[in-house]
N, C-alpha and C positions, 0 to 999 in steps of 0.2 A: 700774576704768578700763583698768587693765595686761591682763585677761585679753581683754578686748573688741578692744582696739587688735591684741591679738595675732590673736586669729581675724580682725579683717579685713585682717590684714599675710596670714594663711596664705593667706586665699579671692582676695588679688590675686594671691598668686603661683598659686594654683591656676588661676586665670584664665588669666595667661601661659603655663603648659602645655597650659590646652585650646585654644588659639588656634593654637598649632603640629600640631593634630590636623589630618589630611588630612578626616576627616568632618567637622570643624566648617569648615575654610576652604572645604568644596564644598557649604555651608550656606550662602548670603548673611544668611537672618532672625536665625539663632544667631549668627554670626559677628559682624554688627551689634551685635545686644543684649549679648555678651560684649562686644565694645570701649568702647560704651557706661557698661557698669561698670565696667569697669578704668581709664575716664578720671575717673571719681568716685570712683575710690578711690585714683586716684593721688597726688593730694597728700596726703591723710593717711601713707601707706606711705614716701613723699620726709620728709616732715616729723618721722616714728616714727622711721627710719631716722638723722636728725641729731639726735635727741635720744638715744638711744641710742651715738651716738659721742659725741658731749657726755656722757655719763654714763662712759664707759670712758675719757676725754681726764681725767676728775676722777678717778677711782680709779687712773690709773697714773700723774699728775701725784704724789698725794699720796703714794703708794708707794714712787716714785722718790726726792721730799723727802727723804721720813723715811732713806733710808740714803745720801743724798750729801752729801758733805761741801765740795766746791769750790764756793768764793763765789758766783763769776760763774755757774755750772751750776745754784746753787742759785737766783739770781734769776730765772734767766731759767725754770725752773720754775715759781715761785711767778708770772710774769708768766701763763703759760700756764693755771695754776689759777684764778687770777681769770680772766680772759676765758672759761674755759669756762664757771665757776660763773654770772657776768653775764650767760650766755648758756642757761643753762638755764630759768629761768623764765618767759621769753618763749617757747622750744618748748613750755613745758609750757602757757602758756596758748594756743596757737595748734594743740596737739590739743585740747584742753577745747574750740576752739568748731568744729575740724572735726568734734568726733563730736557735736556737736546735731543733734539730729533734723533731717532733710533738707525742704525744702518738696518736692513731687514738681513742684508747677508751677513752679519757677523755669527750666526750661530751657525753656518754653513761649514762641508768642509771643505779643502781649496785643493786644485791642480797646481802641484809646481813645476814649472820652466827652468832648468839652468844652460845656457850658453856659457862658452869659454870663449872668452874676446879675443884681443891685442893680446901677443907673447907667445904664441905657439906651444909648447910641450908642459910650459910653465901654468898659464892660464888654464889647459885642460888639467892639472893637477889641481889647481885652486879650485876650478868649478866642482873635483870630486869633494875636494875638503869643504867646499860649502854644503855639498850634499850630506855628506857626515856630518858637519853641524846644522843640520836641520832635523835629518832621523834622531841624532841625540836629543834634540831639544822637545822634539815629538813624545820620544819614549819618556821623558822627564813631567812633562805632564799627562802621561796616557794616553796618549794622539796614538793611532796605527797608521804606519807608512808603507805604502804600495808602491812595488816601480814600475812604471808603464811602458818606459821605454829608456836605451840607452846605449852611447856609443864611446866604447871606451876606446882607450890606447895604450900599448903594451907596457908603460911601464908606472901605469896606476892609475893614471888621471882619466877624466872624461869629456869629451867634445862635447856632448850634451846630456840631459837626463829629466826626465819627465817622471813625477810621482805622486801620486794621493798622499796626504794627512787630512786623516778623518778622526771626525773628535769635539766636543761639545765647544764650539765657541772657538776653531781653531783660527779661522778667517779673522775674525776680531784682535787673534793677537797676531798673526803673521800677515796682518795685507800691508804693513808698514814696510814690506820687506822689496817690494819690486822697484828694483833699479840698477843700476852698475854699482858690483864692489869690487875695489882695485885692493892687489897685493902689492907689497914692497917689500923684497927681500932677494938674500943672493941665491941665483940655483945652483942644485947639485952640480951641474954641470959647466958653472962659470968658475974656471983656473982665475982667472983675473981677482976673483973676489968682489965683484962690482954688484950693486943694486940694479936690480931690474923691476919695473914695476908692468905688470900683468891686471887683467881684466876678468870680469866673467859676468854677465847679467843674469838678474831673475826675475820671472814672472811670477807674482803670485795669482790666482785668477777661483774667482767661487766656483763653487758644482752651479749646476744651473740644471731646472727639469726640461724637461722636452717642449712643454704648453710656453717654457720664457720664453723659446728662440724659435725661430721659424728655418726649418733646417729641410729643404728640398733632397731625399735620397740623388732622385733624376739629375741633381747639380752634382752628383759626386761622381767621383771616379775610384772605384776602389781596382787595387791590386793586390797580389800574394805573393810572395813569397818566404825562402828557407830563412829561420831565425839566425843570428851568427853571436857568440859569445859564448860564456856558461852555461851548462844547462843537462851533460851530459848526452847520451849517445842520442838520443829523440831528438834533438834540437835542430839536429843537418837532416833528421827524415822524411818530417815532411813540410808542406808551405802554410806554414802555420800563421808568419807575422802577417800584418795588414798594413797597409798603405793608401789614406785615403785622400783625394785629392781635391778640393772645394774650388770649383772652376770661375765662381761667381769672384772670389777673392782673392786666390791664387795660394792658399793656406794648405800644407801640408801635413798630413799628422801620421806618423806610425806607431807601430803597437805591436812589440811580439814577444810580451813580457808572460803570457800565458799559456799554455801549453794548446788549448783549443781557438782554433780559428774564430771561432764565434765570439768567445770571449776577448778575444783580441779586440775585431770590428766593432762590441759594443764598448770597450775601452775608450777606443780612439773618433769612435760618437762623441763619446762623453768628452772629451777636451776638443775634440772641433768644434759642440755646443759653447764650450765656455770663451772657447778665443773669442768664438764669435759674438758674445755677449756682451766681453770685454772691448769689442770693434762697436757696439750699439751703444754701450754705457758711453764709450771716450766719446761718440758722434751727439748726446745727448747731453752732455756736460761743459763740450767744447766753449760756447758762450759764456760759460762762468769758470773758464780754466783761471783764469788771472787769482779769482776770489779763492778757489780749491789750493791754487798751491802755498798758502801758508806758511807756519814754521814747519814741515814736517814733507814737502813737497809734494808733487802733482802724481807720484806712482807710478810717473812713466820708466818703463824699464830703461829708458837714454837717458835719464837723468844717472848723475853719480850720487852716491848715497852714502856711499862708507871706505874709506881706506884698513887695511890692514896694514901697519908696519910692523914686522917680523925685527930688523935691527930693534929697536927703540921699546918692546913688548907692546906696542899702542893699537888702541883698535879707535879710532874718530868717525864719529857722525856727524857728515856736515850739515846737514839740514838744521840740527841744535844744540850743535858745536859743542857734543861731547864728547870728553874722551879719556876711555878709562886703559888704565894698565894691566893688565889680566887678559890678555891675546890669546895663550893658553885655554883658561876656562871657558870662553866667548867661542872657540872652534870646537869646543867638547860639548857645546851646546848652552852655554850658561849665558842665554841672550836675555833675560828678562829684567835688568836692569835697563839696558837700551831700550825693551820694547816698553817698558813700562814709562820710559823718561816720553819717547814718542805720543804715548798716548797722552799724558798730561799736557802736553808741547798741544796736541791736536786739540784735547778739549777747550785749552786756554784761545787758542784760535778761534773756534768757533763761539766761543761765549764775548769774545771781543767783538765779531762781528754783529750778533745780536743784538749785544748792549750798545756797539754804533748805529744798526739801522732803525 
């Protein structure tokens, strides 16, 4: 672990020297790409750096101990050896999960998928209120959300909804998000008063460039036609949406969230690249599905992931069984409890698995 940490303590500082080089700062591309890594290697190098004085704070504490004899000089040493020693272990596990293997797409930004499942009128209300709390939770860290596509129903809710959030590192905190989340609660429209519980799934899915996927035009079937929803009077005039059809797959994508055809078409590129990425990665990972699904599950949007109960104010994750009271805040966007529990859930996973094999 020591010799590793070392080489990439060396290759950051080597970094900061080449970045003072006059050929690399009259570089914009290199110049980029070095800063880039230096910002991913800087918290490990921060963190290597206090544990390493945490390690010399305990060897000159103990040193010091052993040949003083003044009471009060000796306690207040022995105070100093305990707080570094209490503070070592927690560095030492906080490199253990900076050096796990890096996702490359976490700093990407991601296509979202919402279906509205099981429940009819009810589910496509929930899938809008998921969509709302995800644009909330965007805007809360400075994400911008794009909608690509979307089919609503008259009296709020939506059958489905396709949108960008771009934004530094957004895939890293929202790929935890794809799977089925179920509602419980009574709807407007139950006299009885009864609980119903409703469905809605989501995809979360990286951008991906053109060079990752191999994407045949001649395999597509595109179509046109009139936009239909908001949009004012231009929207019924001309055949603006797109409709593309991937014949090798059977994957269909529309897009008429733009006012130009054009823009449309390179839209709905862009998420039939990513489905289809996302169809390469699961065909590539299949063998080690058992190992991937973990405390924090396998990401399949058929997995269940989260209940909402509306009686009870509870919002539970079943993958690591938590469950907080604040329903409320959690649909206005304040997911970052969950996603942060998630992510410690995944790292302990995977440092479990390293330290078995």
């Amino acid at each position: 672990m020591f010799d590793k940490l070392d080489a990439m303590v060396r290759r950051f500082e080597d970094i900061g020297r080449e970045l003072q080089e006059p050929a690399v700062a009259s570089d914009p591309e290199r110049y980029a790409k070095l800063m880039k890594e230096q910002a991913a290697l800087s918290p490990l190098a921060d963190t290597y750096a206090r544990y390493q004085t945490c390690k010399k704070d305990i060897e000159d504490s103990e040193e010091m101990l052993s040949a003083e004899n003044d009471p009060e000089m000796r306690e207040m040493l022995k105070e100093e050896l305990t707080k570094a020693k209490e503070a070592l272990p927690g560095l030492t596990q906080e490199l253990k999960i900076l050096l796990l293997p890096r996702d490359e797409k976490d700093s990407r930004d991601v296509i979202v998928e919402i279906r509205a499942g099981t429940g009819g009128d009810e589910a496509a209300l929930f899938a809008a209120e998921l969509y709302r709390m995800y644009a909330h939770y965007a805007e809360r860290h400075g994400f911008r959300v794009e909608i690509l596509d979307s089919e609503e129903i008259g009296i709020g809710g939506m059958k489905n909804v396709s949108f960008t959030i771009k934004g530094q590192g957004a895939y890293s905190r929202l790929k935890y998000e794809s799977g089925v989340h179920r509602v419980q609660r009574v709807p407007v429209t139950e006299s009885g008063g009864r609980i119903h519980t409703s469905a809605a799934s989501v995809a979360i899915m990286p951008e991906v460039d053109d060079v990752e996927v191999h994407l045949d035009p001649n395999d597509c079937d595109i179509d046109t036609y009139r936009s239909s929803g908001a949009g004012g009077q231009h929207i019924n005039k001309t055949s603006s949406a797109i409709r593309i059809t991937h014949r090798p797959t059977g994957i269909v994508v529309t897009c008429q969230n733009e006012r130009s055809q054009l823009q449309n078409k390179e839209e709905a590129f862009r998420v039939l690249r990513a489905r289809l990425y996302e169809i390469e990665q699961e065909k590539q990972t299949s063998e080690e599905a058992a190992l991937r699904k973990s405390q924090v599950g396998s990401g399949d949007r058929s997995e269940k992931i989260r209940t909402y109960n509306f009686p009870q104010g509870r919002v539970t994750d079943h993958r690591i069984k938590l469950t907080l009271y604040k329903i409320d805040q959690i649909l206005d966007g304040d997911l970052d409890e969950i996603i942060d529990a998630l992510i410690t859930a995944d790292q302990a996973a995977k440092l479990a698995r390293l330290e078995n094999n």
